[in-house]
C-alpha beads as a LAMMPS data file, in Angstrom:
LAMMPS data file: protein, C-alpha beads

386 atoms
385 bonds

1 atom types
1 bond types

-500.0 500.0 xlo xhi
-500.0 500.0 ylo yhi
-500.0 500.0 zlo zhi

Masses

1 110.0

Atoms # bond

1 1 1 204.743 -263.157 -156.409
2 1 1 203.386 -259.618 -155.304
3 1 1 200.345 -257.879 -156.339
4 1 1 201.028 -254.597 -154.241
5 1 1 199.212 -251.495 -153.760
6 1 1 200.825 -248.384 -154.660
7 1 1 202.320 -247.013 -151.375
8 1 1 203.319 -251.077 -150.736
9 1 1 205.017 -251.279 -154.250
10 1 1 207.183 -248.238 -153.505
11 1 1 208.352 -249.168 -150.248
12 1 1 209.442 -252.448 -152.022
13 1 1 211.005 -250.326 -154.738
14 1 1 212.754 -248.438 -151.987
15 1 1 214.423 -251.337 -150.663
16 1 1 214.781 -253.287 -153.913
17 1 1 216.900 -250.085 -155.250
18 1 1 217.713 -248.578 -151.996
19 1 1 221.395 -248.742 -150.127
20 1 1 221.251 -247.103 -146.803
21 1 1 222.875 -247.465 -143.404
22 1 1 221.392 -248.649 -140.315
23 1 1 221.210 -245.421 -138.991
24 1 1 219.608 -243.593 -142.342
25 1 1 216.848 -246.890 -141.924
26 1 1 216.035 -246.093 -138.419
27 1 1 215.068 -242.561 -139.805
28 1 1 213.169 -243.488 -142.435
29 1 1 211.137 -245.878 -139.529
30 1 1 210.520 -242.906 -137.555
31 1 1 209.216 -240.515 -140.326
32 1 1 209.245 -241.569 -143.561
33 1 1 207.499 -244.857 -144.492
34 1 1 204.075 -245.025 -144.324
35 1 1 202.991 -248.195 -142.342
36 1 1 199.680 -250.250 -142.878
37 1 1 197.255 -249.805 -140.253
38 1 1 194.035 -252.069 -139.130
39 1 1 191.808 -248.748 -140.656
40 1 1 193.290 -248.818 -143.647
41 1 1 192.089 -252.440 -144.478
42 1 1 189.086 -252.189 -143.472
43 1 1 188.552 -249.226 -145.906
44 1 1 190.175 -251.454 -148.569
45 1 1 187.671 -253.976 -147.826
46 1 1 184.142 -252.110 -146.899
47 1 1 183.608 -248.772 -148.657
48 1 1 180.201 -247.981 -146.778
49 1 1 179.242 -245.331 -145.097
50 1 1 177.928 -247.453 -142.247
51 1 1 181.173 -249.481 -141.324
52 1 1 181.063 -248.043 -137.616
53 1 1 177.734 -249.229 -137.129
54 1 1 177.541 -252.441 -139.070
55 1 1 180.734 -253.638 -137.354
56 1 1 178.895 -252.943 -134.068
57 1 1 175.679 -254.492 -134.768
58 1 1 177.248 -257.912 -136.766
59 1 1 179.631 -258.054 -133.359
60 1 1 176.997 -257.878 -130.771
61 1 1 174.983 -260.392 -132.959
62 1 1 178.080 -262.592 -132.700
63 1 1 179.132 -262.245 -129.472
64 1 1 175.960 -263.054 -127.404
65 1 1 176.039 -260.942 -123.863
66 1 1 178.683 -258.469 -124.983
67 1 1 178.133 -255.017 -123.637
68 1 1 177.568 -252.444 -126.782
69 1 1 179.981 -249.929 -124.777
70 1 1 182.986 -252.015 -124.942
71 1 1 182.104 -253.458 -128.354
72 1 1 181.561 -249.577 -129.558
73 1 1 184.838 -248.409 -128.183
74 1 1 186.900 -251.456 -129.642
75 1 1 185.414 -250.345 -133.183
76 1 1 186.339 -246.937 -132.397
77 1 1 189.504 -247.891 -131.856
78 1 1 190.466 -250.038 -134.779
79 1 1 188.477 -247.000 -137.207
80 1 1 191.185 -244.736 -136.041
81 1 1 194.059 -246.739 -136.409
82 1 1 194.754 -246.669 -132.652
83 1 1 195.211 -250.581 -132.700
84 1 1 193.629 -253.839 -134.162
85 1 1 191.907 -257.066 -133.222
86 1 1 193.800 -259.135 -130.421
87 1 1 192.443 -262.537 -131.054
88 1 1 191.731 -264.418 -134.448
89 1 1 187.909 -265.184 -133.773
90 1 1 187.123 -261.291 -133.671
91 1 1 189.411 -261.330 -137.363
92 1 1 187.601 -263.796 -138.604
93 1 1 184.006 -262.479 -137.431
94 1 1 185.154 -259.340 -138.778
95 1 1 185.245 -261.255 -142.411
96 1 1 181.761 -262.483 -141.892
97 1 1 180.464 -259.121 -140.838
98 1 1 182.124 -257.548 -143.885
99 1 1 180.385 -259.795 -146.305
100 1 1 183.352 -261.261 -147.783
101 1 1 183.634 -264.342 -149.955
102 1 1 186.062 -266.794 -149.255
103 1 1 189.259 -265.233 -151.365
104 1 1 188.334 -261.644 -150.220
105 1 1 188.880 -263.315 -146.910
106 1 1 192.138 -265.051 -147.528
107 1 1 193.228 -261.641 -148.377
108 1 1 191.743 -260.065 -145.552
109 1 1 193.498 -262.210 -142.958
110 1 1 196.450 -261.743 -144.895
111 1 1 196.985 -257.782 -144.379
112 1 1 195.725 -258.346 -140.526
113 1 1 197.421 -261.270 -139.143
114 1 1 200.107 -264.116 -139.682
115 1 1 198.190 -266.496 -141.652
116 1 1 195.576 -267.033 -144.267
117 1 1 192.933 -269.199 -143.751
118 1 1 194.260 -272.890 -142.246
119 1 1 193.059 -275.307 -144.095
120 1 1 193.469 -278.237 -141.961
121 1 1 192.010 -276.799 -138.753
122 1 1 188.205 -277.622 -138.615
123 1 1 186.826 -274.486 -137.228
124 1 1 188.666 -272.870 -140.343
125 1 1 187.457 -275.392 -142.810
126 1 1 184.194 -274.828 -141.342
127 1 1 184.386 -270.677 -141.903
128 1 1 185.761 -271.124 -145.447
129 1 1 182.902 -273.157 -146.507
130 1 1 180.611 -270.657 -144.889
131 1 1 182.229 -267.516 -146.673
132 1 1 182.746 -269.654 -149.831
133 1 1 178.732 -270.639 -150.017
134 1 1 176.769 -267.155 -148.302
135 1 1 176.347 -268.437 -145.028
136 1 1 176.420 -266.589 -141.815
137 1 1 179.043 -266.258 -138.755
138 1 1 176.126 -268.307 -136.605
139 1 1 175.427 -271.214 -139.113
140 1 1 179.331 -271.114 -139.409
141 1 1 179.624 -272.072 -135.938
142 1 1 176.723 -274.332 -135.945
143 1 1 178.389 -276.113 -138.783
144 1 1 181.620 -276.442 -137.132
145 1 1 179.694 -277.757 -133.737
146 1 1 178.309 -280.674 -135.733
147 1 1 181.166 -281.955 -137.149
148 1 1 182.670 -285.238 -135.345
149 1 1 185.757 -284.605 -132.423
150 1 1 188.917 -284.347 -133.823
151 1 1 191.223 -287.505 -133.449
152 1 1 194.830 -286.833 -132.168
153 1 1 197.704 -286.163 -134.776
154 1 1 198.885 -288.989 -135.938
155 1 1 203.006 -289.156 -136.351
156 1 1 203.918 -289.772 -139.813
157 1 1 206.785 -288.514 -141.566
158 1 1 206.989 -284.595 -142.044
159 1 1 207.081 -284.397 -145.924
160 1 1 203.851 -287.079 -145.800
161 1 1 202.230 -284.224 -143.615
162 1 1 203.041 -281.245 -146.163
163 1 1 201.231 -283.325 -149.155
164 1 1 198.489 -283.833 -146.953
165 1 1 198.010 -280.227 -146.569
166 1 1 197.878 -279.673 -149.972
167 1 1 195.718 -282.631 -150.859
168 1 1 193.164 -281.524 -148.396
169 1 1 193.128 -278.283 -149.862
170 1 1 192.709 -279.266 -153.648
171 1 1 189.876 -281.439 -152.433
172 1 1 188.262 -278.939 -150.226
173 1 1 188.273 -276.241 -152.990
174 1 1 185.682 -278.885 -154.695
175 1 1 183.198 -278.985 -151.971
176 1 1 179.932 -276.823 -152.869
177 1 1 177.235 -278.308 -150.920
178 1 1 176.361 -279.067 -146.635
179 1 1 176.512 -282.832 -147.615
180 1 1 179.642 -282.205 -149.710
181 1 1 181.680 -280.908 -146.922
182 1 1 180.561 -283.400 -144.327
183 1 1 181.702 -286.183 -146.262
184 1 1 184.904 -284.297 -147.171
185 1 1 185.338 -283.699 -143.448
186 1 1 184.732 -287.635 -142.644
187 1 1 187.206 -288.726 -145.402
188 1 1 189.885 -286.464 -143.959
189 1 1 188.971 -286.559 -140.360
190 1 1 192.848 -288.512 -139.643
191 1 1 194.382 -285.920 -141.617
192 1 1 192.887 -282.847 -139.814
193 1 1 194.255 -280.927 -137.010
194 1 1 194.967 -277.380 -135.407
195 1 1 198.638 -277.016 -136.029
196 1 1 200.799 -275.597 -139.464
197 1 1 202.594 -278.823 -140.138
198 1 1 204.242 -277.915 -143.256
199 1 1 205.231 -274.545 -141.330
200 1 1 206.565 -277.230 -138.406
201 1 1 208.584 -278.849 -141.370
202 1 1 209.970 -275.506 -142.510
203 1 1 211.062 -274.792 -139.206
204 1 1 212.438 -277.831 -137.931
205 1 1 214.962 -278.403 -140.889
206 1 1 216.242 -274.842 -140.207
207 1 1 216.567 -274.845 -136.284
208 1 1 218.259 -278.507 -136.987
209 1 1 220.772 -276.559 -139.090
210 1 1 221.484 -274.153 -135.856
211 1 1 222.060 -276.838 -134.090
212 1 1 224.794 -278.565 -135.752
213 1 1 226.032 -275.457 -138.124
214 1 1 229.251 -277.503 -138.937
215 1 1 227.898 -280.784 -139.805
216 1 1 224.969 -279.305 -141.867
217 1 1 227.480 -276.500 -143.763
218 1 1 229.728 -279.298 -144.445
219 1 1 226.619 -281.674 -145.613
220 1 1 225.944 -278.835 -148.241
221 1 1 229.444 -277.939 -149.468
222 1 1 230.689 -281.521 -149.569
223 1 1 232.855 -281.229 -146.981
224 1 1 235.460 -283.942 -145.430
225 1 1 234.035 -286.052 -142.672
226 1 1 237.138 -284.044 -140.654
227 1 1 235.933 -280.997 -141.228
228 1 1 232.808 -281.027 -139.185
229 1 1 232.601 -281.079 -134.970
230 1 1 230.764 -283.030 -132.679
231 1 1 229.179 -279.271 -130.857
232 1 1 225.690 -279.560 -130.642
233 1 1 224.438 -276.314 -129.765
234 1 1 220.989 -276.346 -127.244
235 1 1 217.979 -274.593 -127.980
236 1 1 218.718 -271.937 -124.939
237 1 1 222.061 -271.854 -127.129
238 1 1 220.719 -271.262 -130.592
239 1 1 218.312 -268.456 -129.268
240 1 1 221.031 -266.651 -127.436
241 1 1 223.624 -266.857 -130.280
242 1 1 221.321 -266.844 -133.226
243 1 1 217.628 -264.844 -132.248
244 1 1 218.053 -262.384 -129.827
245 1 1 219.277 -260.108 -132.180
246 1 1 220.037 -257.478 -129.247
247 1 1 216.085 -257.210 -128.837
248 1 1 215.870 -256.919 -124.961
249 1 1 213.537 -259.537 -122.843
250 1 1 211.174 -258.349 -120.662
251 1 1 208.957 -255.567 -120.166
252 1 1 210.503 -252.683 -121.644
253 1 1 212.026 -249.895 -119.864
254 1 1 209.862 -246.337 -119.589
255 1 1 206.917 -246.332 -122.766
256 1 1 208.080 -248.577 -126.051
257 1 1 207.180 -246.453 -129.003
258 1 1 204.972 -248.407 -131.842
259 1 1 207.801 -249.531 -133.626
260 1 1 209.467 -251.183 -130.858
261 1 1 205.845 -252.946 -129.426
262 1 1 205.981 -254.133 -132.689
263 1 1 209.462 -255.842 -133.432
264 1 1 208.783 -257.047 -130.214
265 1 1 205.589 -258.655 -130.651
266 1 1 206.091 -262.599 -130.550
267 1 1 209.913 -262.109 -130.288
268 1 1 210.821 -265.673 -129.974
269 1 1 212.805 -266.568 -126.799
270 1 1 214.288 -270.230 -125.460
271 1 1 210.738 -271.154 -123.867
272 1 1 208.713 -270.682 -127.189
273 1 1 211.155 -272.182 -129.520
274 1 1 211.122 -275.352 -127.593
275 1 1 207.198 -274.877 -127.056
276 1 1 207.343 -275.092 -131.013
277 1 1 209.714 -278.035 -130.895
278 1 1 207.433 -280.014 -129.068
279 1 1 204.351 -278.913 -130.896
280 1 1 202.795 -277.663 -127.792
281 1 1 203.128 -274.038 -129.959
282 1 1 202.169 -273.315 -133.104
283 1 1 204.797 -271.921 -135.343
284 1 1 204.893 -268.258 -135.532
285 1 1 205.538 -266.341 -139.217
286 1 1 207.860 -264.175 -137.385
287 1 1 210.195 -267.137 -136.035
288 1 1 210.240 -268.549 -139.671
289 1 1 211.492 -265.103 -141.444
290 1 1 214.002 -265.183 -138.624
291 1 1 215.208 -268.440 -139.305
292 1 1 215.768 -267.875 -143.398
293 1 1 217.645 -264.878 -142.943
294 1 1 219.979 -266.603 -140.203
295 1 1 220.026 -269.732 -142.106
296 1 1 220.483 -267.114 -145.173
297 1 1 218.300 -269.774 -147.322
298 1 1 220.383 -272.784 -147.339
299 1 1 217.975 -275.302 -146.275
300 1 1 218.557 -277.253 -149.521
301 1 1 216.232 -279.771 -147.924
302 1 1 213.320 -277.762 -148.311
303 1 1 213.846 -277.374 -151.946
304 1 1 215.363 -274.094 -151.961
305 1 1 218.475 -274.392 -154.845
306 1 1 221.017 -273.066 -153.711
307 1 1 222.429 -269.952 -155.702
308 1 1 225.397 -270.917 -156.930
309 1 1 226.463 -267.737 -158.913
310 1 1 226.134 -265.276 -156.228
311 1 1 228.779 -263.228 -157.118
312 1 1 227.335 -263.261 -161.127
313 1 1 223.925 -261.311 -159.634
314 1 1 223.548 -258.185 -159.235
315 1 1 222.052 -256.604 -155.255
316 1 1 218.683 -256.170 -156.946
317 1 1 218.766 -259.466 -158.550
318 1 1 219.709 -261.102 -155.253
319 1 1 217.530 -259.690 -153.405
320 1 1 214.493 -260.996 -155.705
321 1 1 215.576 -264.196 -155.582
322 1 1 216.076 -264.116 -151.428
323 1 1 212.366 -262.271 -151.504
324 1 1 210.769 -265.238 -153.897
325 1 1 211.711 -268.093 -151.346
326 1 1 210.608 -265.592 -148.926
327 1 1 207.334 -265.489 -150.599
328 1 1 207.483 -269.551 -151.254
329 1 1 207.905 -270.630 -147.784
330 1 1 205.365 -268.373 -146.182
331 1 1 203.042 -269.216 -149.086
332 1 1 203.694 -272.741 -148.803
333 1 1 202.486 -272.605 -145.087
334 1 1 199.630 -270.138 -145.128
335 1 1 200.741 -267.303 -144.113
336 1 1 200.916 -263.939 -145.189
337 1 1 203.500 -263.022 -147.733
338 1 1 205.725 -259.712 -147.055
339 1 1 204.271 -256.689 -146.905
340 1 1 206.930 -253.880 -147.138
341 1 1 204.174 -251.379 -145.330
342 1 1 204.437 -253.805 -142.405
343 1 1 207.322 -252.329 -140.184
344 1 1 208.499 -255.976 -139.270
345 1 1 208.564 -256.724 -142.575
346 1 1 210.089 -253.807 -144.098
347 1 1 213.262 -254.323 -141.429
348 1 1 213.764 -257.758 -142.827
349 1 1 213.383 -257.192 -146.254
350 1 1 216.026 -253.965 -145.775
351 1 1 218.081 -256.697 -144.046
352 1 1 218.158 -259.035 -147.072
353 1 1 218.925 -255.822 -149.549
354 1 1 222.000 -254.611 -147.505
355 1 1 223.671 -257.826 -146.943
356 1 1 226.467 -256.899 -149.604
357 1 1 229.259 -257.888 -147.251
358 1 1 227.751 -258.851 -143.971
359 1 1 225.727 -261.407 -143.347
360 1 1 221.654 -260.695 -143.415
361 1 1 221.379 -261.769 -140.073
362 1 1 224.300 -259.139 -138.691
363 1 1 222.340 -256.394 -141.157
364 1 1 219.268 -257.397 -139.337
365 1 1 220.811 -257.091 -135.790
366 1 1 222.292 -253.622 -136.724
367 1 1 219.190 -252.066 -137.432
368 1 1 217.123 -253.924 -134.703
369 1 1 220.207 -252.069 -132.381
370 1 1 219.272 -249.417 -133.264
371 1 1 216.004 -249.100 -132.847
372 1 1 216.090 -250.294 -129.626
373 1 1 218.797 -248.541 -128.576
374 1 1 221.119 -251.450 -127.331
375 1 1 224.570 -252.303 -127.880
376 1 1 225.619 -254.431 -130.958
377 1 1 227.778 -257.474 -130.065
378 1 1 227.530 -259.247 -133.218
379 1 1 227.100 -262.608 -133.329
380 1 1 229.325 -265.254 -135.370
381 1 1 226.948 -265.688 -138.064
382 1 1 227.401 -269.860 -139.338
383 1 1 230.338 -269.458 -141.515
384 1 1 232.136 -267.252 -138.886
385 1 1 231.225 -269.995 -136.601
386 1 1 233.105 -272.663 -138.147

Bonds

1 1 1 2
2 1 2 3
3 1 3 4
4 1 4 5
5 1 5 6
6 1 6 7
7 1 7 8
8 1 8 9
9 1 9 10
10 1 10 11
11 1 11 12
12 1 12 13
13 1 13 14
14 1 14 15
15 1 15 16
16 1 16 17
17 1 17 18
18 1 18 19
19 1 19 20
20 1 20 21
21 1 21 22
22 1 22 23
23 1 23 24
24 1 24 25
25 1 25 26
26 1 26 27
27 1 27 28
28 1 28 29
29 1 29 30
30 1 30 31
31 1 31 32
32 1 32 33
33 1 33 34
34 1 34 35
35 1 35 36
36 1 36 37
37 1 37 38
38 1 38 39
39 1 39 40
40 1 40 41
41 1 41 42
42 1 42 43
43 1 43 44
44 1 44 45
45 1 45 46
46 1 46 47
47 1 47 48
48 1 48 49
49 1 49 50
50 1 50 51
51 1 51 52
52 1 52 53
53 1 53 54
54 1 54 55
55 1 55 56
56 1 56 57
57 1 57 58
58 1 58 59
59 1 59 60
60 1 60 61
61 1 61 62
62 1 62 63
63 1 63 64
64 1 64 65
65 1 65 66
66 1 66 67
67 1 67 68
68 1 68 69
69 1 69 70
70 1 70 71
71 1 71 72
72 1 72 73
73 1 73 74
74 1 74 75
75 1 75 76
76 1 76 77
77 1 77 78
78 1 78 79
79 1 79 80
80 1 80 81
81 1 81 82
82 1 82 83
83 1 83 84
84 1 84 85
85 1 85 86
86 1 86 87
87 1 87 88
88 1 88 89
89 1 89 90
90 1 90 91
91 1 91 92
92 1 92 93
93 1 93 94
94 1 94 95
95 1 95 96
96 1 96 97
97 1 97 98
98 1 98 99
99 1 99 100
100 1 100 101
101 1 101 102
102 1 102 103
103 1 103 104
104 1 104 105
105 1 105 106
106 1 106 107
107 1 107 108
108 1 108 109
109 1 109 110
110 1 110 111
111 1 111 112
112 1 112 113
113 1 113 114
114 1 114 115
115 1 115 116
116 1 116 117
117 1 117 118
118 1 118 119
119 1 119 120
120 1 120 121
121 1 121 122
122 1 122 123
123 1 123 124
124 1 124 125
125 1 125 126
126 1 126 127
127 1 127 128
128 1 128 129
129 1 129 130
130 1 130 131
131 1 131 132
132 1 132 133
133 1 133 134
134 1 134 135
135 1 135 136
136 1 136 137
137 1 137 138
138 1 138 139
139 1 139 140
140 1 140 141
141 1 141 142
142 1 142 143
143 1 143 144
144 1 144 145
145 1 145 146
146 1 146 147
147 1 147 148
148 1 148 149
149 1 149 150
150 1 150 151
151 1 151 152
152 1 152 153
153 1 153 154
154 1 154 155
155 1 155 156
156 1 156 157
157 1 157 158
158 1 158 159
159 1 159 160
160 1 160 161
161 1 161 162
162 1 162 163
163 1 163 164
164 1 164 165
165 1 165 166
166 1 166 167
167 1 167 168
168 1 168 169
169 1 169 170
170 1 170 171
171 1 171 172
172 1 172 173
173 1 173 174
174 1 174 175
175 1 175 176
176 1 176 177
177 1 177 178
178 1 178 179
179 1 179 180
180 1 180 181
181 1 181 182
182 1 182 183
183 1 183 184
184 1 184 185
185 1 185 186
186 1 186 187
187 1 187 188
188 1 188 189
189 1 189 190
190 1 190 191
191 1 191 192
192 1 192 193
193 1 193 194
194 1 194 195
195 1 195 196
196 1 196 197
197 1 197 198
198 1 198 199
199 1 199 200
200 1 200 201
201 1 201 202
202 1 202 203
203 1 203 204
204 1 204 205
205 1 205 206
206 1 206 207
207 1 207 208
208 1 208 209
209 1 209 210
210 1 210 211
211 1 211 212
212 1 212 213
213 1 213 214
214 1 214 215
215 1 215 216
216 1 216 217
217 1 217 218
218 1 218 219
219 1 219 220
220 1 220 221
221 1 221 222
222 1 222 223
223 1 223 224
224 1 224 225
225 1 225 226
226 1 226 227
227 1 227 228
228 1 228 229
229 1 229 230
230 1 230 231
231 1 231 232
232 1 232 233
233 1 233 234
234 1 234 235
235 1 235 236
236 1 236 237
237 1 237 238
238 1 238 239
239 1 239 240
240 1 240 241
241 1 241 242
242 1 242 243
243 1 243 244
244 1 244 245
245 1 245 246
246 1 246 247
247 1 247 248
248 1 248 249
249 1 249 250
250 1 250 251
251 1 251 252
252 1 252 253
253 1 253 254
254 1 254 255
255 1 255 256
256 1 256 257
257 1 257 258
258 1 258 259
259 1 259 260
260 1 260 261
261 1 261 262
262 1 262 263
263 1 263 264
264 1 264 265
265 1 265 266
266 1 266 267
267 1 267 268
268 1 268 269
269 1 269 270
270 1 270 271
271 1 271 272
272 1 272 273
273 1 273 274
274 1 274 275
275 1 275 276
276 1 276 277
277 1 277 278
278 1 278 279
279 1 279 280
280 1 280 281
281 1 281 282
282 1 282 283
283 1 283 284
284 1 284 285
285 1 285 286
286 1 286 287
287 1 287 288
288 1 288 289
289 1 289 290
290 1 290 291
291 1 291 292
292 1 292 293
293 1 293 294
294 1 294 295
295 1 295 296
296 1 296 297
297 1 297 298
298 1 298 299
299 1 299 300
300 1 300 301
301 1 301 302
302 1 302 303
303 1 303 304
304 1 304 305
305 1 305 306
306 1 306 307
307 1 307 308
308 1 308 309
309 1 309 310
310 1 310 311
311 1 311 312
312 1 312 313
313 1 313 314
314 1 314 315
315 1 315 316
316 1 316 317
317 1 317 318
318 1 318 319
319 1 319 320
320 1 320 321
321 1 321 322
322 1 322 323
323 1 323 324
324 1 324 325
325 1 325 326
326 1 326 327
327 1 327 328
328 1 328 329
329 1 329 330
330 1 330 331
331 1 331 332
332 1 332 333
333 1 333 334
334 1 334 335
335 1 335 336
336 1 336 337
337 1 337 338
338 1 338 339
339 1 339 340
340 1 340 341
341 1 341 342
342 1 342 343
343 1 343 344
344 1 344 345
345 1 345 346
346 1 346 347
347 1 347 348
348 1 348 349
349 1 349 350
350 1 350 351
351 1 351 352
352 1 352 353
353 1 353 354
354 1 354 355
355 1 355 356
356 1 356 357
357 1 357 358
358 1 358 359
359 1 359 360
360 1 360 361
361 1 361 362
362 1 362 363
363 1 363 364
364 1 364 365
365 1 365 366
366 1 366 367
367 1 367 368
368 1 368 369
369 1 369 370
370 1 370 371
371 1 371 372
372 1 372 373
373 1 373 374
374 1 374 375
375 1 375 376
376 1 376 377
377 1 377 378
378 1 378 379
379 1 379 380
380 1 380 381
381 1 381 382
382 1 382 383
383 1 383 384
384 1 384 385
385 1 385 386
């Protein structure tokens, strides 16, 4: 499912046909891969001479009473590769100031943040009909301003809300005209809302796994009723055992270097988990690759099959079909699929590769160790835990 640049294709090919330790991965962090910077996009994406100034000018224009020092220095900034946008609006202006159509956009947001555009949130719907049909970021808004308020979600069952999702977007990808989309809007208005429900469905059949590990392993491998336990583990439980992954909470100690602001970024702890529980949260891409390589893929109920002839594959064959469901599930719930050049990404993908004889997740917390310099006490992965 990947249509990678060069440099992105051989870092896949390095892991795909790679076999090195934690310690030999760490190094190749430090000094050898070359990561994906906000710059580089935008090159990708704009290959005028005037990018500086036309992202200045289209910003101010956008951002009504914004000083041109600050927006001239945040340009600066991301041209260098010093650091990127902080907020999705300025991501998304940055689309409208770049001239892109609606795909080039998809794209876009898919090298700079966690998702592609959401197709059920109406601000979004109202940008992708702007990009799709030449208008501007200011009509955009306009148009989003007019439609009607939002009703609250309504609760229906979680595989009801992942057709929705992609009903609404094989009707939306019909809409040409002003009118067009306004009536698409009111036909859908019950359907609409700001959160990733098929990403919610994703993760709630794999946390529900962590909870019960017993029950749901036995559920799988047709286990005797006697074989499971009554433990129900909490979610303060499941993130202790299962995500902290020996990534320390808190401010750091002393200055974090890139790659450990990075990992670090959106680390999920005990408070956002249940935050996403509740729905209060959105789901984060992060959580969800966290999840599948704990879970190592056997949420059958999401229609993942489960491999059966493990043993008959070879590493390179096992780790494309790990990578595919990868690339299913985070397509599935628009979001960005891996991107080896992405140092979060690369770390999980090197997980999934090495996990000959370990579990992924204990491959994962060996590397994330060392980076961060902290002592490994390995968790029981679910089998272990039985």
């Amino acid at each position: 499912m990947n249509t990678y640049t060069q440099l992105s294709q051989q870092e896949y090919d390095n892991i795909r046909f790679g076999s090195i330790t934690a310690e030999e991965a760490f190094s190749y962090l430090q000094s050898g891969i070359t990561p994906r910077n906000f710059s580089d996009t935008l090159a990708k994406f704009y290959a005028g001479e005037d990018l500086k100034e036309r992202l200045i000018e289209r910003l101010l224009e956008y951002n009504p009473g914004s000083v041109r020092d600050s927006i001239s220095k945040k340009v600066r900034g991301w041209l260098n590769g010093g650091y990127e946008p902080s907020d999705r609006e300025t991501v998304l202006q940055i689309c409208f100031a770049l001239d892109l159509d609606e795909n080039s956009a998809n794209e876009f947001l898919g090298f700079t943040s966690d998702c592609t555009i959401h197709y059920r949130n109406p601000r979004e719907l109202s940008y992708a009909f702007a990009l799709r049909t030449g208008m501007g970021y200011a009509d955009a808004v306009k148009l989003y301003e007019s439609l009607p308020p939002i009703p609250e979600s309504k609760e229906t069952s979680l595989k009801n809300e992942k057709v929705y999702t992609e009903t609404i977007f094989n009707d939306f990808y019909k809409v040409k005209t002003p009118l067009q989309f306004k009536e698409f809007i009111n036909t859908n208005l019950d359907n609409l809302g700001r959160m990733h429900n098929t990403a919610f469905y994703y993760f709630k059949t794999m946390i529900d796994c962590l909870k019960a590990p017993d029950e749901y392993l036995g559920y799988l491998f047709d286990k005797d009723e006697d074989w499971k336990n009554s433990e129900v583990l909490s979610i303060e439980a499941i993130t202790e055992r299962y995500l902290r992954m020996n990534v320390p909470s808190g401010a750091s100690k002393g200055k974090a270097t890139p790659i450990e602001k990075l990992i670090k970024q959106y680390w999920p702890s005990a408070t956002s988990i249940k935050c996403m529980c509740s729905r209060t949260e959105d789901i984060k891409r992060k959580v969800l690759i966290l999840l599948y390589i704990i879970t190592e893929g056997i949420a059958d109920d999401v229609n993942w099959s489960m491999i059966t002839d493990e043993d008959q594959l070879s590493p390179e064959e096992l780790f494309e079909e790990h990578f595919d469901r990868i690339c299913i599930m985070l397509y599935d719930c628009g979001m960005a699929l891996p991107d080896p050049r992405n140092l979060f990404d690369w770390v999980a993908l090197y997980a999934i590769k090495m996990n000959h004889d370990e579990a992924m997740s204990d491959e994962l917390q060996a590397i994330l160790s060392r980076i961060f310099n902290t002592e490994t006490n390995a968790t029981d992965n679910i089998e272990d835990g039985l």
